[in-house]
KOLBATI-439465 format. One line per field, with one value per residue (C-alpha): residue in one letter; residue number from 1; x, y, z. Coordinates in Angstrom, 1 decimal, always signed. Each point is the difference from the previous one (the first is absolute). Layout:
BEGIN
rest	c(a;...)
nr	c(NUM;...)
east	c(X;...)
north	c(Y;...)
up	c(Z;...)
//
This chain:
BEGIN
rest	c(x;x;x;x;x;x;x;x;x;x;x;x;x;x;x;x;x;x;x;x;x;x;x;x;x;x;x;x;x;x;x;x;x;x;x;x;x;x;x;x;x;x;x;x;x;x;x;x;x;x;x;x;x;x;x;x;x;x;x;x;x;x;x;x;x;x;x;x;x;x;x;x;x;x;x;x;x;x;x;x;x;x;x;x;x;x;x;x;x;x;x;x;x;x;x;x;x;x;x;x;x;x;x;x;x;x;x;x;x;x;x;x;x;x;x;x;x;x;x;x;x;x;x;x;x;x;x;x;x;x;x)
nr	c(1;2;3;4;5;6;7;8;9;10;11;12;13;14;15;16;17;18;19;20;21;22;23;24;25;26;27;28;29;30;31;32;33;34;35;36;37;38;39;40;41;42;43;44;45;46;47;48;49;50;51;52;53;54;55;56;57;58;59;60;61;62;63;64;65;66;67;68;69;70;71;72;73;74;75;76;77;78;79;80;81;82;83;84;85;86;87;88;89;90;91;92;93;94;95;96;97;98;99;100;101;102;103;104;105;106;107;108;109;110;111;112;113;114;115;116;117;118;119;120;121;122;123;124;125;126;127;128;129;130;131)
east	c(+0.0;+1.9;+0.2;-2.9;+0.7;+0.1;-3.5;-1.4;+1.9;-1.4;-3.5;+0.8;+2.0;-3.3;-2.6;+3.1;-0.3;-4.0;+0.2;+2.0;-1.6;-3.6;+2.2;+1.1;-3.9;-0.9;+3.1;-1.3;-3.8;+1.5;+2.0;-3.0;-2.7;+0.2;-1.2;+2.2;+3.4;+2.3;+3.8;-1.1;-0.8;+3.0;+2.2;-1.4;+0.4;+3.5;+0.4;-2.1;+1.9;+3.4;-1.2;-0.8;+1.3;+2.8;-0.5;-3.8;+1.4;+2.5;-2.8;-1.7;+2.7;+1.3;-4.0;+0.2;-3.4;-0.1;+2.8;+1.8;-2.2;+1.0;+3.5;-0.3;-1.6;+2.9;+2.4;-1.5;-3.0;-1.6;-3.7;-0.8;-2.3;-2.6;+0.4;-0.4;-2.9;-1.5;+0.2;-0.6;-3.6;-0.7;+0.3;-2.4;-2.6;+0.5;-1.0;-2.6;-1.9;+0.5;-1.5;-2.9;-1.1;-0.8;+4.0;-0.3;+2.0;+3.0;-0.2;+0.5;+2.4;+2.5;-0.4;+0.5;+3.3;+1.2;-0.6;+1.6;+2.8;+0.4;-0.4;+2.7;+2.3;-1.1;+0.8;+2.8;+1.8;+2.5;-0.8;+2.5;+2.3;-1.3;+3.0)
north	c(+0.0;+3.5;+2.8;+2.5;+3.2;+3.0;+1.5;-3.6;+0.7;+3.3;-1.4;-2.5;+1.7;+1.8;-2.6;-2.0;+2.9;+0.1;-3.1;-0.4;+2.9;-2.0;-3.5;+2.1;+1.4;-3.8;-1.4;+2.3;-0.7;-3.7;+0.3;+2.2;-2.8;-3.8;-1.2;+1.3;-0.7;+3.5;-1.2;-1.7;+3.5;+1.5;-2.2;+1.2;+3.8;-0.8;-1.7;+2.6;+2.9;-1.6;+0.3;+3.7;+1.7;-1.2;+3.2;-1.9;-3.4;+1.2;+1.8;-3.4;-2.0;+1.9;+1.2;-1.6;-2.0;-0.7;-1.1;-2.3;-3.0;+1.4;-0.1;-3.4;-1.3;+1.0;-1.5;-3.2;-0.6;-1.3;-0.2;-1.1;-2.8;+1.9;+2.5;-3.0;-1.9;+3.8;+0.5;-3.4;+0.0;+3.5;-1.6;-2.8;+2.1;+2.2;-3.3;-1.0;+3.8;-0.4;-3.2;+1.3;+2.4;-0.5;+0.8;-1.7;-3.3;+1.6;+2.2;-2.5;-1.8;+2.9;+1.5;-3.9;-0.7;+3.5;-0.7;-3.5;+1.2;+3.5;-2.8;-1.9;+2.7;+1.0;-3.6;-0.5;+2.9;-0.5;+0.9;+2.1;-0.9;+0.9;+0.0)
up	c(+0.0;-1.0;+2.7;-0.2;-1.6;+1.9;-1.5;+1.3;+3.8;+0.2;+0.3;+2.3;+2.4;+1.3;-0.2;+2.4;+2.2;+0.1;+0.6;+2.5;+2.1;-0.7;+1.7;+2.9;+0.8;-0.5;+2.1;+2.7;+0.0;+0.0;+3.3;+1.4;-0.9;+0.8;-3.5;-2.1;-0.4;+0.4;-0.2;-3.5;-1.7;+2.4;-2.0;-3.1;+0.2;+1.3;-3.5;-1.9;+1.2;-0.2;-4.0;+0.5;+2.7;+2.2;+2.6;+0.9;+0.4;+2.1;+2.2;-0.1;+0.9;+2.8;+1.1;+3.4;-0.3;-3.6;-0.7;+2.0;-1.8;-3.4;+1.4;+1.3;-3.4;-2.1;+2.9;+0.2;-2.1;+3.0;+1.4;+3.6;+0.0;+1.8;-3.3;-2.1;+2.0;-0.7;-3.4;-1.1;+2.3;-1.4;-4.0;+1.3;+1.7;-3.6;-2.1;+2.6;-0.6;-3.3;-0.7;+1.9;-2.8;-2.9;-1.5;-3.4;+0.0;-1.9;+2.7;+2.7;-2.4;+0.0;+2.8;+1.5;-1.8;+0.7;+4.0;+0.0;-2.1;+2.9;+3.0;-1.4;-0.3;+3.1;+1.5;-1.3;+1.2;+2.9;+3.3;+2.0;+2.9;+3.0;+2.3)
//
């Protein structure tokens, strides 16, 4: 795949930034409210604005209640089990809604694979050493 060119990198650079503010509003409803995972979109406007604006992510990273878990995800890709028994019960309770309405079947077939694919990752991740 060739490199972008800079017309191309002027658009994203902004929609990286937008986005990342929009993750950082989510990442802190998500630490605020039980059913929605925060350190998820955390990790993600530490991403987006490490594609947009270095002087943000800094601010993220050294904010001191965001972001020691984006800090600790790019140490140690870890998630504590009770992180993991979390998420993963959150996707189920997700399927279980949606199969209660009336989603279309591609609906349920999509957002299904998508969820089992997400709990996987999320499983599969190590957990971190709690010395």
């Amino acid at each position: 795949m060739s490199e972008p060119s800079r017309q191309q990198r002027r658009w994203h650079r902004p929609l990286y930034l937008a986005a990342g503010w929009l993750c950082t509003v989510l990442g802190i409803i998500g630490l605020i409210l039980p059913v929605m995972p925060g350190t998820v979109f955390l990790i993600a406007a530490a991403w987006c604005f490490s594609r947009s604006s270095p002087r943000f992510e800094q601010w993220l990273i050294n904010h001191p209640w965001l972001g020691p878990q984006v800090v600790r995800w790019r140490q140690t890709g870890a998630i504590a089990r009770k992180a993991k028994y979390v998420a993963c019960g959150s996707m189920l309770l997700s399927f279980i809604i949606l199969a209660a309405t009336d989603a279309p079947p591609i609906a349920l077939w999509l957002s299904g694979a998508g969820l089992i694919a997400a709990g996987t990752y999320v499983a599969s991740r190590p957990e971190p050493d709690e010395r």
